[in-house]
C-alpha positions, 0 to 999 in steps of 0.5 A, spaced: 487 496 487 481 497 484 478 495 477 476 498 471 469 499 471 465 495 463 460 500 462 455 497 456 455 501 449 450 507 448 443 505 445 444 506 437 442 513 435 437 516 429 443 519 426 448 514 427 444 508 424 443 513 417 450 515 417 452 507 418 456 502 422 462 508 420 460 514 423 463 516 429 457 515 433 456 508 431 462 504 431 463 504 439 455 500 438 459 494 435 462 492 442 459 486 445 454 488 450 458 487 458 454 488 464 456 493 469 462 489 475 463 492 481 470 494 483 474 490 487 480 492 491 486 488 491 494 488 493 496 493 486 504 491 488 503 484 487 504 480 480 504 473 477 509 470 474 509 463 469 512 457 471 512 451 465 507 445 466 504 449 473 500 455 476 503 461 476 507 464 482 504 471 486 510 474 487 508 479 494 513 479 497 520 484 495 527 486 496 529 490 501 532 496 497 531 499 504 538 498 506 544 496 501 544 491 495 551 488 498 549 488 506 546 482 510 539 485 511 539 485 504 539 477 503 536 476 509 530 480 508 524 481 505 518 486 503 511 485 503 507 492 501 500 493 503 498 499 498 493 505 499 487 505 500 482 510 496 475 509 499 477 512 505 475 520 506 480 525 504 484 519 501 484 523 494 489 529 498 491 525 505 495 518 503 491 513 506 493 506 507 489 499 506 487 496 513 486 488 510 491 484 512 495 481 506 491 477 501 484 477 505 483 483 501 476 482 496 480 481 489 485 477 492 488 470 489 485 465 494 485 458 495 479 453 494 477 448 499 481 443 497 485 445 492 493 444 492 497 450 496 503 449 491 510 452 492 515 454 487 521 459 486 522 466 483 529 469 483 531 464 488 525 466 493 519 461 495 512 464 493 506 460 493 500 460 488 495 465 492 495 472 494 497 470 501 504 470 504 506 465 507 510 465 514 506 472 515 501 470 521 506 468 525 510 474 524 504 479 526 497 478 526 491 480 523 489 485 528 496 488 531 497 490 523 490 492 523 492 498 529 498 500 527 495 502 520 489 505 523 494 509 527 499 511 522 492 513 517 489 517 522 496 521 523 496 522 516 489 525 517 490 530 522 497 532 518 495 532 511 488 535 511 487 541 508 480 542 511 482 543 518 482 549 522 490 548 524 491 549 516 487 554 515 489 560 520 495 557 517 494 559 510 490 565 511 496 568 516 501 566 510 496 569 505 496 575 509 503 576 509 504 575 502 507 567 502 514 569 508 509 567 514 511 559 513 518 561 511 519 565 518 517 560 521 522 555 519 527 561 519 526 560 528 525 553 528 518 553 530 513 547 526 508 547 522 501 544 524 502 539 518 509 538 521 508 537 528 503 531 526 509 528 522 513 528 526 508 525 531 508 519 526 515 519 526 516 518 534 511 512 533 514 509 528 521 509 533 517 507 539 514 501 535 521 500 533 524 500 540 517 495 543 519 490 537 526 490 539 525 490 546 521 483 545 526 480 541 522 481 534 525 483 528 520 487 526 521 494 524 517 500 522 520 505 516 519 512 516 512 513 510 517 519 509 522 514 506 517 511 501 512 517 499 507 515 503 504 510 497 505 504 500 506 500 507 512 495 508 513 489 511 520 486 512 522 479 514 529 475 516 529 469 511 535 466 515 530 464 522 523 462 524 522 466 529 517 472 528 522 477 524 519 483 520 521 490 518 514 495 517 515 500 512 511 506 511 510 511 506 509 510 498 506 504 500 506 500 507 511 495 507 512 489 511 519 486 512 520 479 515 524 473 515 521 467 512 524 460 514 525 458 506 
């Protein structure tokens, strides 16, 4: 997530110093001066949580509300969210998805040299002290995530850029015929440019799936369609120690995987 900017107060003014500490020109001047901090990214789905008489717990991995409460899966998985990204271009108007691994990121809580990696327990769930998730470079590594996201963004780039000449003969032709062109299209099955990209991302996701299948690996990508592209998740079997994880994209890309704890 990005950090809110400090911005130093504005030099007094003639006119505020006359009127007094109370003019509206002034009172913002009676503020400490601040220096100017750099943004910096981190993971915005994850939180702390207090513990008594020791560090406090990062909760960075989720429920699977992908599948019902009452199911296995539910018990013996778990999400991991990796968020949207705002610095890459058009990420204001196409979803974009941060491409750093899980706790790496510049503002994430990290571990000193020679401090105690302590463990602790949340609503019955092991997390540690720092932005890292634990069991999770067994379950995928730094760079196959890092490709799969970089696919996954660019799909969503070809799609939901409104500057590309695909959409913009598109629009015009809508234009042209009074808002019904789109409509007709959708009446003989036929896809729009936005839509066949979508629908490209779809079948990578369930060839990715089937790969993860094939190879033994309970690692599954859900559809960003599901989640409304804020996030990416990852989801893990918490019965095995086996590299188990489910990828989940959309408001957020979510990670579910097993933890051995």
């Amino acid at each position: 997530m990005l950090q809110h900017k400090h911005y130093s107060p504005r030099p007094p003014s003639s006119l505020a110093t006359a009127q007094g500490t109370n003019h509206v020109d002034e009172k913002y001047q009676l503020l400490s001066v601040e220096p100017v901090q750099d943004l910096v990214f981190f993971n915005y789905h994850e939180f702390l949580a207090l513990q008594p008489r020791a560090p406090s717990l990062v909760i960075n991995h989720f429920p699977n509300y992908h599948v019902s409460e009452q199911s296995e899966t539910f018990h013996t998985t778990r999400i991991v969210r990796i968020p949207r990204c705002y610095t890459r271009p058009y990420s204001d108007i196409v979803p974009q998805f941060s491409t750093t691994y899980p706790g790496n990121e510049a503002g994430a809580i990290k571990n000193e040299e020679g401090e105690d990696h302590t463990l602790g327990t949340f609503e019955g769930h092991t997390f540690g002290v720092t932005s890292q998730v634990a069991t999770l470079s067994n379950i995928i590594s730094e760079e196959e995530l890092r490709v799969i996201l970089d696919k996954i963004n660019l799909y969503l780039v070809q799609a939901y850029n409104p500057y590309s000449w695909q959409t913009a003969i598109e629009s015009m032709i809508d234009v042209f015929c009074g808002g019904i062109f789109i409509q007709i299209l959708n009446l003989l099955g036929i896809h729009t440019h936005t839509k066949r990209i979508v629908n490209k991302l779809e079948q990578y996701t369930l060839q990715l799936n089937k790969q993860f299948e094939s190879r033994g690996r309970d690692l599954k990508i859900i559809s960003p369609r599901r989640t409304g592209y804020l996030s990416v998740c990852k989801a893990v079997n918490t019965e095995n120690t086996e590299n188990h994880a489910f990828l989940d994209v959309l408001t957020n890309i979510c990670i579910l995987f097993s933890f051995p704890f």
